[in-house]
N, CA and C atoms as an extended XYZ file, in Angstrom:
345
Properties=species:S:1:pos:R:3:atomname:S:1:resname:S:1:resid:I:1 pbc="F F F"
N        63.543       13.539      -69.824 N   UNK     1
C        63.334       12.578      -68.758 CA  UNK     1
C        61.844       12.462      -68.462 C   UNK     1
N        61.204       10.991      -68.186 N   UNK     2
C        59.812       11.346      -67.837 CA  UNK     2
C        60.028       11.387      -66.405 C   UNK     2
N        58.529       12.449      -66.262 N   UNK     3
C        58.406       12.269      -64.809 CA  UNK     3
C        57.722       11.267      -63.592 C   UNK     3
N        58.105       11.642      -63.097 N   UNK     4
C        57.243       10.500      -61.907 CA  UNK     4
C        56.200       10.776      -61.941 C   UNK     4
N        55.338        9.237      -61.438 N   UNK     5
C        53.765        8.979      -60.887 CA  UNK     5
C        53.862        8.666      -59.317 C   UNK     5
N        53.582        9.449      -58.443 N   UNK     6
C        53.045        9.193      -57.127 CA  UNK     6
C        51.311        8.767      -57.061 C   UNK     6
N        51.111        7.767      -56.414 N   UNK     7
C        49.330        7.640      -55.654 CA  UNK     7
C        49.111        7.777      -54.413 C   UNK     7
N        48.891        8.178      -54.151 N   UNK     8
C        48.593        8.681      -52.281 CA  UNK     8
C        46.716        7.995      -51.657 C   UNK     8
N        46.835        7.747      -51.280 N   UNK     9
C        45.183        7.464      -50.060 CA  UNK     9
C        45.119        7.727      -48.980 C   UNK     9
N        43.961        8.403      -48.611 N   UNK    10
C        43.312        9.097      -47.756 CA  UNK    10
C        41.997        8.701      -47.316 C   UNK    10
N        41.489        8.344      -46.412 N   UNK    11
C        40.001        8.638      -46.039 CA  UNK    11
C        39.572        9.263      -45.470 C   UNK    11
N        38.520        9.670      -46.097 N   UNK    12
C        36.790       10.884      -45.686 CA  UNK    12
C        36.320       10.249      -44.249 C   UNK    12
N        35.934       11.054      -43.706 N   UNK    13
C        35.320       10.858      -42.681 CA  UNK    13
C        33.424       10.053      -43.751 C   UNK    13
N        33.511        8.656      -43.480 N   UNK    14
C        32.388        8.406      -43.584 CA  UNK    14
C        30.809        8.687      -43.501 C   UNK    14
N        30.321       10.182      -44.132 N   UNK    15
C        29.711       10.426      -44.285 CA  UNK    15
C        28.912       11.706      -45.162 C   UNK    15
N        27.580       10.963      -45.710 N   UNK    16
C        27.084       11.205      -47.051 CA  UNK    16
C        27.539       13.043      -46.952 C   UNK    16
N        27.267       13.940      -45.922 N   UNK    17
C        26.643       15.081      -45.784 CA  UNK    17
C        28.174       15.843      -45.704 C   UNK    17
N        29.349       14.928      -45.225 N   UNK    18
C        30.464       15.702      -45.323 CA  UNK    18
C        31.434       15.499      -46.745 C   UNK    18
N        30.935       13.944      -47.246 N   UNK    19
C        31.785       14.026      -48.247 CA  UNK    19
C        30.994       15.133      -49.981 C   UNK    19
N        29.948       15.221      -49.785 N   UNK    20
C        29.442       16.024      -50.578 CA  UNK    20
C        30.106       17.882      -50.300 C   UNK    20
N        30.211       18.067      -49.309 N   UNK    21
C        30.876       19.214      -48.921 CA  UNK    21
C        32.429       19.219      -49.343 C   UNK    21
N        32.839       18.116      -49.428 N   UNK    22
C        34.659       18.108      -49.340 CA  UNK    22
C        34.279       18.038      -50.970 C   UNK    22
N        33.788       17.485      -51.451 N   UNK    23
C        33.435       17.040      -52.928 CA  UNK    23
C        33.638       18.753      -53.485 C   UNK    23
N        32.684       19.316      -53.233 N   UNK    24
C        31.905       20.942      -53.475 CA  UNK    24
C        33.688       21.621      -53.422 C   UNK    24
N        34.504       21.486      -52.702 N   UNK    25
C        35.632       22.555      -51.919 CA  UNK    25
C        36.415       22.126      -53.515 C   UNK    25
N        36.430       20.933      -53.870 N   UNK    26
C        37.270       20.413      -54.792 CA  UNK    26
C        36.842       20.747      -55.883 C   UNK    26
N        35.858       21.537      -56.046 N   UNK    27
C        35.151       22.000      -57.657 CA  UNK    27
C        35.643       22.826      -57.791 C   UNK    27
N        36.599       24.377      -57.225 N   UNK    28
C        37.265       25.240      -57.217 CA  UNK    28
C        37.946       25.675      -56.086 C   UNK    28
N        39.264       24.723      -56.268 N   UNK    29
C        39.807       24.975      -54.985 CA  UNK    29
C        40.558       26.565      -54.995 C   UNK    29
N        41.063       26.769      -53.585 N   UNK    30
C        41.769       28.178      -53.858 CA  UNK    30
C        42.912       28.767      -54.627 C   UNK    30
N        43.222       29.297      -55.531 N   UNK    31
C        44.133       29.627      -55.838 CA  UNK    31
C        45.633       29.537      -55.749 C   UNK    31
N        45.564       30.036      -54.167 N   UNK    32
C        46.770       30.110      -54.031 CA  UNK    32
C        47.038       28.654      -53.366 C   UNK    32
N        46.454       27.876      -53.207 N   UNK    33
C        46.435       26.015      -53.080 CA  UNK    33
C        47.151       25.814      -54.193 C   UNK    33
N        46.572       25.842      -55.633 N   UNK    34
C        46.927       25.662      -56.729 CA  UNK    34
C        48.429       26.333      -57.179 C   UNK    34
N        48.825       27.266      -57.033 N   UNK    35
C        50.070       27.691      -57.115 CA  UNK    35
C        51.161       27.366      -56.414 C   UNK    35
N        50.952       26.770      -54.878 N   UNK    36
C        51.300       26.105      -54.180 CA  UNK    36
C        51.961       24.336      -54.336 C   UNK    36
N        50.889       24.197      -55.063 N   UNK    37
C        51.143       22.782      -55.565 CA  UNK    37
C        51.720       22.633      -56.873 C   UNK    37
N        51.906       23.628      -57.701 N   UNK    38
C        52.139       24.241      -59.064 CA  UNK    38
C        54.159       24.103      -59.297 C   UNK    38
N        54.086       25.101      -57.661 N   UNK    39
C        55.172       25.570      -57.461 CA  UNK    39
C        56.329       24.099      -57.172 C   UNK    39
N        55.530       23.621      -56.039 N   UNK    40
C        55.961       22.118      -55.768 CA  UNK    40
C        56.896       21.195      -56.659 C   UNK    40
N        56.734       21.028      -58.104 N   UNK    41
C        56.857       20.598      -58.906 CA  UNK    41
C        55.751       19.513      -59.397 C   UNK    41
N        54.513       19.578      -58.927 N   UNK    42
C        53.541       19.003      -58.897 CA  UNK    42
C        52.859       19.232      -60.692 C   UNK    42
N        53.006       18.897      -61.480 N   UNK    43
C        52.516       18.796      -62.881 CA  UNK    43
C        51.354       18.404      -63.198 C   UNK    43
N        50.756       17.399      -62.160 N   UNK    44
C        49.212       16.964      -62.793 CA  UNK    44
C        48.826       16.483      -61.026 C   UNK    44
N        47.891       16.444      -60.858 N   UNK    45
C        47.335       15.514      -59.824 CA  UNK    45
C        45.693       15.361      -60.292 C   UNK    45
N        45.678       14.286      -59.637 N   UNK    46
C        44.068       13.897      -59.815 CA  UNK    46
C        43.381       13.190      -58.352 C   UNK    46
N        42.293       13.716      -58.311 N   UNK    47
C        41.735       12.831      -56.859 CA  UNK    47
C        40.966       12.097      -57.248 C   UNK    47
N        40.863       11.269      -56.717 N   UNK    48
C        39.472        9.891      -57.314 CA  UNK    48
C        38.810        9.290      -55.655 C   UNK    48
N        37.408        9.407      -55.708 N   UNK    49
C        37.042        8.827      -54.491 CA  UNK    49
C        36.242        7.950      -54.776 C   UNK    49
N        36.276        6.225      -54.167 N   UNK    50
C        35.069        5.608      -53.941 CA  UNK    50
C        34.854        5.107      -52.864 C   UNK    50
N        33.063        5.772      -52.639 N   UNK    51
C        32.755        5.815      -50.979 CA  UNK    51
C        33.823        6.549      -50.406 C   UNK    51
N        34.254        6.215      -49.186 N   UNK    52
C        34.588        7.599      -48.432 CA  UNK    52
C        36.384        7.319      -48.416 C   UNK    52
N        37.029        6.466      -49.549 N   UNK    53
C        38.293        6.688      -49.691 CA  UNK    53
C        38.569        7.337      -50.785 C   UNK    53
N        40.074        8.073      -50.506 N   UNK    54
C        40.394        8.813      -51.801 CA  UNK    54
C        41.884        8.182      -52.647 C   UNK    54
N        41.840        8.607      -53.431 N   UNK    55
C        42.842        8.229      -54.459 CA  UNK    55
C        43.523        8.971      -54.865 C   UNK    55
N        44.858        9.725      -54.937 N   UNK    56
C        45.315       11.070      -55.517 CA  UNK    56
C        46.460       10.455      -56.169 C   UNK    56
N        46.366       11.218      -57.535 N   UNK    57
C        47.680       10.436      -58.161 CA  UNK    57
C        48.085       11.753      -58.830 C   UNK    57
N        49.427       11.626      -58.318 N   UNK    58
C        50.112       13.193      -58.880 CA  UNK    58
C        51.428       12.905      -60.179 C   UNK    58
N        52.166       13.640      -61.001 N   UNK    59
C        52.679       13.281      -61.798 CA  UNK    59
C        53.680       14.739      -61.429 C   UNK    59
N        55.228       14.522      -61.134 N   UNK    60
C        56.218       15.549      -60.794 CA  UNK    60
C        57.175       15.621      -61.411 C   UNK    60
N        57.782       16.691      -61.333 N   UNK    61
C        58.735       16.688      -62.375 CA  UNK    61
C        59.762       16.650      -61.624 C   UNK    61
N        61.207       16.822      -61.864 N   UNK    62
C        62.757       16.159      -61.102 CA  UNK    62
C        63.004       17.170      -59.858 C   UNK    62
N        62.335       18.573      -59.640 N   UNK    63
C        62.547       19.449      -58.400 CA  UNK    63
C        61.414       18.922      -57.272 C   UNK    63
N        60.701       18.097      -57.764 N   UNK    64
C        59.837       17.617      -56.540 CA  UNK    64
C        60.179       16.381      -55.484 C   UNK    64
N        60.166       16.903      -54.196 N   UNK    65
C        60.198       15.825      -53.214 CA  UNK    65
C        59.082       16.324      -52.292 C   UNK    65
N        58.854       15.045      -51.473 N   UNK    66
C        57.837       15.500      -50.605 CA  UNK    66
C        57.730       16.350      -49.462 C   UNK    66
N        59.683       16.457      -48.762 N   UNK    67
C        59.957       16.696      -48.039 CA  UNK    67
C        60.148       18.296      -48.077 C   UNK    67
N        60.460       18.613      -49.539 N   UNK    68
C        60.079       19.868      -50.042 CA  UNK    68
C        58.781       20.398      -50.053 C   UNK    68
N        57.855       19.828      -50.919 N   UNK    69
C        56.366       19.865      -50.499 CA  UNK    69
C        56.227       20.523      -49.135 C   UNK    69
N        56.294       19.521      -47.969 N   UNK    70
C        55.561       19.728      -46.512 CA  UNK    70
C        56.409       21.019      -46.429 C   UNK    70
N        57.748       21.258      -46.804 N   UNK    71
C        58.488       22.322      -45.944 CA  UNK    71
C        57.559       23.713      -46.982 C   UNK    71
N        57.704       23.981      -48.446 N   UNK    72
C        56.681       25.011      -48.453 CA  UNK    72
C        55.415       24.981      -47.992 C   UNK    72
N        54.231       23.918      -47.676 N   UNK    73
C        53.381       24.133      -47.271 CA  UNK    73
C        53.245       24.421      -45.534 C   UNK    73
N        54.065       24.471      -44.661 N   UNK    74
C        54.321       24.672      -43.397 CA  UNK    74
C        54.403       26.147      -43.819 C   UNK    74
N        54.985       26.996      -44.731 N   UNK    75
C        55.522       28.165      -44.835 CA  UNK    75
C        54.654       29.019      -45.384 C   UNK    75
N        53.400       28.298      -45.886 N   UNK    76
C        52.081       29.189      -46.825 CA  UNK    76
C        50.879       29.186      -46.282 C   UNK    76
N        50.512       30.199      -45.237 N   UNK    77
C        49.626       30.867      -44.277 CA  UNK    77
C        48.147       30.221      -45.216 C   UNK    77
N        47.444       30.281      -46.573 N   UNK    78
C        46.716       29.936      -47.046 CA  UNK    78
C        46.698       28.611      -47.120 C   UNK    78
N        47.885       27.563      -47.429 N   UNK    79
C        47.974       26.215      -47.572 CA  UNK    79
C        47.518       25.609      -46.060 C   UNK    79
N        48.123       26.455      -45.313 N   UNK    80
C        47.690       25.956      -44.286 CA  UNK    80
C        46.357       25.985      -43.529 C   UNK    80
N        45.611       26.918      -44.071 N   UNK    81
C        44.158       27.015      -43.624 CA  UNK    81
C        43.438       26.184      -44.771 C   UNK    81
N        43.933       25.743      -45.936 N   UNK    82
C        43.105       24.746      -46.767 CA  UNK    82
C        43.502       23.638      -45.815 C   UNK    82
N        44.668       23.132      -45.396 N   UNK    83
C        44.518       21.976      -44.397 CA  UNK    83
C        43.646       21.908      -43.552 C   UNK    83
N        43.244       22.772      -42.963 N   UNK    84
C        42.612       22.675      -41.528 CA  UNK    84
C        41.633       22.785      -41.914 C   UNK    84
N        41.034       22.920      -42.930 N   UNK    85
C        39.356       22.858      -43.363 CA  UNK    85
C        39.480       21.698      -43.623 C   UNK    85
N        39.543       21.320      -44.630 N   UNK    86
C        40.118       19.817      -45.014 CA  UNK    86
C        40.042       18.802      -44.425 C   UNK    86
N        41.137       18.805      -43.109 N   UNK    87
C        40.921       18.388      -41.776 CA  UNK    87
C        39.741       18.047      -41.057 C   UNK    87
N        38.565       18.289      -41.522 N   UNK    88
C        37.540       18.433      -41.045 CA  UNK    88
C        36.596       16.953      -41.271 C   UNK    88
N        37.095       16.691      -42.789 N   UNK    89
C        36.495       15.954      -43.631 CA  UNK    89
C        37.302       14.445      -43.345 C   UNK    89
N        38.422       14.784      -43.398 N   UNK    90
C        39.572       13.775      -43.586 CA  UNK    90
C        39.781       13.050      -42.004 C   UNK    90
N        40.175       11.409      -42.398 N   UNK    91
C        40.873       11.124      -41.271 CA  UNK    91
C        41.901        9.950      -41.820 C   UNK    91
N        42.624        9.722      -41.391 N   UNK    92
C        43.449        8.656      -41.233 CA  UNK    92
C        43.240        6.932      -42.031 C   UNK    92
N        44.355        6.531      -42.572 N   UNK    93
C        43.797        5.524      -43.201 CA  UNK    93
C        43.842        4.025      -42.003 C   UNK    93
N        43.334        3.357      -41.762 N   UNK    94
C        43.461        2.323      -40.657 CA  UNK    94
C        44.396        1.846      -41.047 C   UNK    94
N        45.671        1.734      -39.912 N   UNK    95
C        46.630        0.885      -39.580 CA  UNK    95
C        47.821        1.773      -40.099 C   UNK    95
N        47.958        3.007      -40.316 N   UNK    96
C        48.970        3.771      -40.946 CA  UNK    96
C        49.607        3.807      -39.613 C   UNK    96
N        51.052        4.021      -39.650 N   UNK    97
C        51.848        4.099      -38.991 CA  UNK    97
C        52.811        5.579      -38.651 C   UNK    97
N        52.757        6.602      -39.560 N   UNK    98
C        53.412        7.886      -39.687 CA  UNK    98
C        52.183        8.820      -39.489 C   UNK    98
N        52.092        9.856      -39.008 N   UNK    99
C        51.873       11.090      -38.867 CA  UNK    99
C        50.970       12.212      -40.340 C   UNK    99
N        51.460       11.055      -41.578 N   UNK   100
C        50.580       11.782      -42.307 CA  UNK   100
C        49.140       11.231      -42.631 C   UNK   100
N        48.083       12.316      -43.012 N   UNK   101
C        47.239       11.891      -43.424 CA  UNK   101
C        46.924       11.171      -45.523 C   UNK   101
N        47.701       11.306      -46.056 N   UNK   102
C        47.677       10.940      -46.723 CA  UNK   102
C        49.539       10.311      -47.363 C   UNK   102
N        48.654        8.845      -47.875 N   UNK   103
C        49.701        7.477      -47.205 CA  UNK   103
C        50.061        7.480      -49.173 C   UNK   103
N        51.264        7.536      -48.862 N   UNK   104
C        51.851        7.111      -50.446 CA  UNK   104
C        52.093        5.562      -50.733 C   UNK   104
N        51.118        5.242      -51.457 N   UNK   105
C        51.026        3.748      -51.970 CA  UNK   105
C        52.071        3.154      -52.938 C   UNK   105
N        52.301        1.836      -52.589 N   UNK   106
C        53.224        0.841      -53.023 CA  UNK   106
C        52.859        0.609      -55.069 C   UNK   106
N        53.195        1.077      -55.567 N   UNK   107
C        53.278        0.516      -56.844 CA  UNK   107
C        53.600       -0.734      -57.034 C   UNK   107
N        52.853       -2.068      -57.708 N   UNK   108
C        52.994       -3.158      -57.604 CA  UNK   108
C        52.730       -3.651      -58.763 C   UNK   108
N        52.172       -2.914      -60.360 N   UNK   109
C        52.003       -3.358      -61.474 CA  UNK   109
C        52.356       -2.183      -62.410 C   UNK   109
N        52.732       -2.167      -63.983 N   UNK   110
C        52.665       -1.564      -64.734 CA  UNK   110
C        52.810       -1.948      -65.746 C   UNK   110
N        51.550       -1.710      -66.820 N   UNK   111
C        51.849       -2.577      -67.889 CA  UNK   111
C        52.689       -2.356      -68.867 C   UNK   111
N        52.890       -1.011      -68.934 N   UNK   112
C        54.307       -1.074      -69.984 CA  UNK   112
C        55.478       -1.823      -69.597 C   UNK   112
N        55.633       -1.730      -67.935 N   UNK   113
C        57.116       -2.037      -67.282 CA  UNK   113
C        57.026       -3.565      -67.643 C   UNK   113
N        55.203       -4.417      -67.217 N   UNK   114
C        54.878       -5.856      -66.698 CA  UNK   114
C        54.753       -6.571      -67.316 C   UNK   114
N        54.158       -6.026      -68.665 N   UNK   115
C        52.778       -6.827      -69.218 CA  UNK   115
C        52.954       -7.231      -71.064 C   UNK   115
């Protein structure tokens, strides 16, 4: 079976001096972040930023939901202090309507499916 493609967006707090810092955290994130997200069923992710929005596109395999996701990361004392640093950098995308900071985007093309 292939797996799914999720894209998620997020924005940086607009500025040069913090997104170079959030940039830096993402050159080796923590470990147990990574095992965390590993565990998830999370198979690939990638972040992409231009200017102070981000782009994350993850690739999961059939045990992943999101709702799973949030419930181990509520439960992992380390996941949760990478949030709250994080937090620091990050805010909200304008006009989001839910509670999370990072907004899972509408798929609207694919060229194998489209083209």
């Amino acid at each position: 079976m292939k797996n799914k493609i999720h894209c998620l967006a997020l924005d940086l707090k607009d500025e040069k001096v913090l997104i170079d810092i959030y940039e830096k955290y993402h050159h080796k994130i923590w470990p147990e972040v990574t095992e965390s997200i590993k565990a998830s069923g999370i198979e690939h992710m990638e972040i992409y930023r231009w200017n102070a929005r981000l782009v994350m596109i993850i690739e999961v395999d059939d045990t992943f939901s999101f709702e799973r996701k949030a419930r181990m990361d509520a439960e992992n004392q380390k996941v949760q202090e990478w949030e709250e640093l994080m937090g620091q950098f990050q805010q909200r995308l304008p006009g989001e309507l839910n509670n999370e900071k990072w907004q899972l985007m509408k798929k609207i093309f694919d060229l194998n499916e489209n083209g």
